[in-house]
N, C-alpha and C positions, 0 to 999 in steps of 0.2 A: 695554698694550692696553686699551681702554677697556672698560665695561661694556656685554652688550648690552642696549637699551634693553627693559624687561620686554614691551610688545607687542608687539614683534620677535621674543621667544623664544616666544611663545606663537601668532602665524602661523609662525613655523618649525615649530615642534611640530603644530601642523593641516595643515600643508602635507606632514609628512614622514607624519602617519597617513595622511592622505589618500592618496597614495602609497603606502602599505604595504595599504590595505584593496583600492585599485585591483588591485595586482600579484596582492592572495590573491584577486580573484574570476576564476572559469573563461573563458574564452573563450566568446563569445558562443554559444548552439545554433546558430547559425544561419552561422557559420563554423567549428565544429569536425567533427573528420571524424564520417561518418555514425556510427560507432561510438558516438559521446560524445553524439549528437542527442536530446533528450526529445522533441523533435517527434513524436507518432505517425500525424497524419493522413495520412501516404504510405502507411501498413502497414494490411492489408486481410485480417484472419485472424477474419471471420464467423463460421465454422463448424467450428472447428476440433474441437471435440468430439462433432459430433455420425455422426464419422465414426469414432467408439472403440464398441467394445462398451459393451449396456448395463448385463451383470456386474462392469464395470470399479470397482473404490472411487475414489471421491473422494483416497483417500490413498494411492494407486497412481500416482498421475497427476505428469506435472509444468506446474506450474502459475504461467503469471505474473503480478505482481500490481502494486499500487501501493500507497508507502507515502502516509498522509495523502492518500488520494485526491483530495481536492477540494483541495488546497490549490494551486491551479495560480493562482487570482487573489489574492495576498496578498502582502505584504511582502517584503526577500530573506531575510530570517531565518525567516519562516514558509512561504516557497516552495516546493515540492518537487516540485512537476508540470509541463510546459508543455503539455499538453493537457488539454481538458474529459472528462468521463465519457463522454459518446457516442462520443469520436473514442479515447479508452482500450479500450472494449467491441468499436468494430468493428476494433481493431488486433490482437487477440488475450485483453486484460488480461479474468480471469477472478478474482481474487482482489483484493476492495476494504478499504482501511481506514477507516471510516467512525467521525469523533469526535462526537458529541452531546453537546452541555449541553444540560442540563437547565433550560429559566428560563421560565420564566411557563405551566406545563405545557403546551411545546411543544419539539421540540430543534432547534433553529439548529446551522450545525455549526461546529466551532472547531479551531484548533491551539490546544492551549494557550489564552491569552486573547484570541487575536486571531479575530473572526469573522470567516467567509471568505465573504460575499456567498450565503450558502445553506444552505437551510435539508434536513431529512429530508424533504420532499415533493416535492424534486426530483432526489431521491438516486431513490427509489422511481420516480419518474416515468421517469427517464431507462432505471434498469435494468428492469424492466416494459416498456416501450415493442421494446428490446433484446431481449428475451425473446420478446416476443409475434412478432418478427419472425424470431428464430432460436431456434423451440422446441426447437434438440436441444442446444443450451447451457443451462449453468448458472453463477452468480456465486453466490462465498461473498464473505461479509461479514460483517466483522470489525465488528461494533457495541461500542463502549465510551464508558463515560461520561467524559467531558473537563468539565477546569475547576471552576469552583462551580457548584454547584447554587443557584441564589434566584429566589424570589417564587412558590414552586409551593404547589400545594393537594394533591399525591396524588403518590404513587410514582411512581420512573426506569418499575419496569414497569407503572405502569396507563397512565401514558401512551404508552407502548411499544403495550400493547395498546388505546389510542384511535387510534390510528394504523392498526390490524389490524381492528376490528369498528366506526368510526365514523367517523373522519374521511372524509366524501364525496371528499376528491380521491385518497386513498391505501386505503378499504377494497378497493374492488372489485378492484381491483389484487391485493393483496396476498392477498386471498382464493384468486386464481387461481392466482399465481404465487412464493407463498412458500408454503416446506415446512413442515408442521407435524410433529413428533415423535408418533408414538403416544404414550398411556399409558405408562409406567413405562418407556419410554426409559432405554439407560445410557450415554450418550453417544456410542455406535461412528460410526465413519464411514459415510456413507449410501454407495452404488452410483451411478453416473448413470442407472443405470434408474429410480431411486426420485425422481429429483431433475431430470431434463430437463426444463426451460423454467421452473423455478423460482427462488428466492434461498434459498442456504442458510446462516443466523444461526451463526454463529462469536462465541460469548458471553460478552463480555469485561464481565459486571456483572453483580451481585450478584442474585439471583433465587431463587424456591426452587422455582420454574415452570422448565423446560429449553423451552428455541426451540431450539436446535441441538447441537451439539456446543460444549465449555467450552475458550475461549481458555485453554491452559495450564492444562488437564485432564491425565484419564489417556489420551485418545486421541491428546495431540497432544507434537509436541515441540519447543521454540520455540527459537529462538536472535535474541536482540534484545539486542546489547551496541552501546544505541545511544550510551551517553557517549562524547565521543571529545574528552579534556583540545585536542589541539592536532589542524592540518590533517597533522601529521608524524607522526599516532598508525594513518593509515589502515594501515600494514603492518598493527597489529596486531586490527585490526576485521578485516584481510582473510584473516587466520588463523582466526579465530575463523566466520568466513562458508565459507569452505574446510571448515576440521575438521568442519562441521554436512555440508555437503555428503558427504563421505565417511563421515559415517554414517549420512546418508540410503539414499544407494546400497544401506549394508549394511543397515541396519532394516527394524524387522520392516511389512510390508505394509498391515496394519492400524491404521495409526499416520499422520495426517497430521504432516510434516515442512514446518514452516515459518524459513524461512531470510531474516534480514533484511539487505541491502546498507546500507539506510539509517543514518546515525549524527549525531549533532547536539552543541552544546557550543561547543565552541572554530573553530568553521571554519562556514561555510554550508552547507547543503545542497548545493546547485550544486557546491560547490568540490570537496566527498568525491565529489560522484557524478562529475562532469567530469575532478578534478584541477587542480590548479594550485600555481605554484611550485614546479615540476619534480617534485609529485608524481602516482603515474598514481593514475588515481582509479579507483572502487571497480565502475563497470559497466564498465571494459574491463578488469578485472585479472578479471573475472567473464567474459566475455567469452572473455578469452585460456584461462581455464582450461576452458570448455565445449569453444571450438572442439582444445584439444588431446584430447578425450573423457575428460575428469576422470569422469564420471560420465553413466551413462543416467536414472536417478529422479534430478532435482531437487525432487523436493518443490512447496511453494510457495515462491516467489523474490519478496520484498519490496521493490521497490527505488523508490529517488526519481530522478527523469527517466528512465526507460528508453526506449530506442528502438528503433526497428524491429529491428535487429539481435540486440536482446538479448532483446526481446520473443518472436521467432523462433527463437532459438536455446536456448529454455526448450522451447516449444509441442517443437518438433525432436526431444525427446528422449524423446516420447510413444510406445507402440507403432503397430506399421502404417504 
C-alpha cells in the first residue's frame, strides 16, 4: 500500500479535529429544550425580593446568579452568558461576577485576557439604572481583580474608589446606590433591610479598606472547583456542586453559601453548562436535583447560561 502523501494526512487530521470539536459543542440555545436555554429575555422576575421581609440576611436567601457575567459577547472559550446584564437583572439574576483589570487606571472588564467590549462604567450604569427602577432589590457583586495589572499610576483600590467619589458618569450613582460598610465593620452579612436598592461589593481583592463582605472570608463559604481535565469530568464537578448544596440547607444562617455550576479547562463552557456527547450538563443535572426538592436554601447558585428555568427554580426556593 502506498504512502499517504504527507498533506493528505494532515487535511485528514484538520478534517477529523474538526469533527471532533463540532460533535463536543452543545446544541444550539436556540434549539435545545427550554431547560438547557441561556436565553433569559422571556423570564420576567423584577421584583422578586422585594416581596421578603426586610429582617431577612442576604445569606438566608437563595440566590441566582452569573458566572463571568458580562462575558456574553466573547469568544466560545470565553463565553458564558447569552444574555446582556439588563436582560440577566430583569430575569431574576441577583448575584454578578464582575472581573476588572486594572490598566491605564481605569477597569475594562475581562476573562482572563480576552476583553469583553466593556468597561466598569457600564456594569454600574446598567445595575443602577436596575436599581433605581426596582428599589426593593439588591445585587451582590462579586468584584475581583483579572489578568495583569499595566500602565497605572495608583492602586486596584484608589481607583476603585475614583470610580465612588469622581468619576462624573458612575459617582452619583454609586453614592446612592451602593452600600457602604460602617466603621469597624466584621464582614457579617447585611439584611435586605440594610441593602434595598443598593449594590452590595463581595470583595474578591486585596484591600485594607472593607466595601463588603470578603469573597472567601469567614462569613462566606465557597465551592469553586472550577478545573474540569475533560467534558467527562462533569459527574465529578457535579458532586462537588451537590455536596455544597447539602450543606447549605444544613449551615449555619449567617453564612452566605456560594455554590458554582461553572467549570472550564478541557471542555467549553457551553458544553459543561448544555452538555454534549452524551453528557447531561451541569444546569439540568442542577435542575433535576432542585425540581426533585434536594433542598430549600440554595445559597447563591453561580452558573454559566442559566435560563429561565433554573433562574426560577433558585428565586422558588425563597420563603413566602
Amino acid at each position: 500500500m502506498p504512502p499517504v502523501p504527507r498533506r493528505t494526512r494532515v487535511v485528514t487530521v484538520l478534517a477529523a479535529l474538526a469533527t471532533a470539536l463540532t460533535a463536543a459543542m452543545p446544541a444550539s440555545p436556540a434549539l435545545a429544550d427550554t431547560r438547557h436555554s441561556g436565553d433569559l429575555h422571556l423570564a420576567s422576575n423584577p421584583d422578586w425580593m422585594s416581596r421578603l421581609p426586610d429582617s431577612t440576611s442576604l445569606a438566608a436567601l437563595s440566590v441566582p446568579g452569573t458566572h463571568d457575567t458580562m462575558a456574553y459577547d466573547a469568544s466560545p472559550v470565553s463565553q458564558t452568558q447569552e444574555s446582556p446584564l439588563p436582560e440577566q437583572l430583569d430575569a431574576g439574576v441577583r448575584a454578578l461576577d464582575i472581573r476588572t483589570r486594572h490598566y491605564r487606571d481605569a477597569f475594562p472588564i475581562h476573562h482572563g485576557a480576552e476583553y469583553l467590549h466593556a468597561n466598569f462604567t457600564d456594569v454600574v450604569v446598567a445595575a443602577t439604572d436596575f436599581l433605581r427602577a426596582h428599589p426593593g432589590e439588591t445585587v451582590l457583586m462579586r468584584l475581583k481583580q483579572e489578568h495583569t495589572a499595566e500602565e497605572n499610576t495608583r492602586s486596584y483600590e484608589e481607583t476603585l474608589d475614583s470610580y465612588i467619589e469622581e468619576n462624573p458618569q458612575t459617582r452619583d450613582r454609586l453614592r446612592e446606590h451602593l452600600w457602604r460598610p460602617d466603621a469597624g465593620y466584621g464582614g457579617r452579612i447585611p439584611t435586605l433591610g440594610e441593602v434595598r436598592g443598593r449594590i452590595v461589593i463581595l470583595q474578591d481583592f486585596g484591600s485594607g479598606h472593607a466595601y463588603g463582605p470578603r469573597w472567601n472570608g469567614e462569613w462566606t463559604d465557597i465551592q469553586d472547583d472550577y478545573d474540569l481535565p475533560t467534558l467527562f469530568h462533569v459527574p465529578q464537578k457535579w458532586d462537588a456542586a451537590r455536596t455544597h448544596f447539602d450543606r447549605t440547607a444544613a449551615g449555619d444562617s449567617d453564612v452566605l453559601y456560594v455554590n458554582h455550576l461553572s467549570a472550564s479547562g478541557g471542555a467549553l463552557p457551553s458544553s459543561i453548562a448544555y452538555g454534549a456527547l452524551g453528557v447531561e450538563g451541569m444546569n439540568s443535572r442542577a435542575l433535576d436535583y432542585l425540581a426533585a426538592g434536594g433542598t430549600q436554601r440554595t445559597g447563591v447558585v453561580m452558573a454559566d447560561f442559566p435560563g429561565p428555568d433554573l433562574v426560577e427554580a433558585v428565586i422558588a426556593r425563597n420563603p413566602g
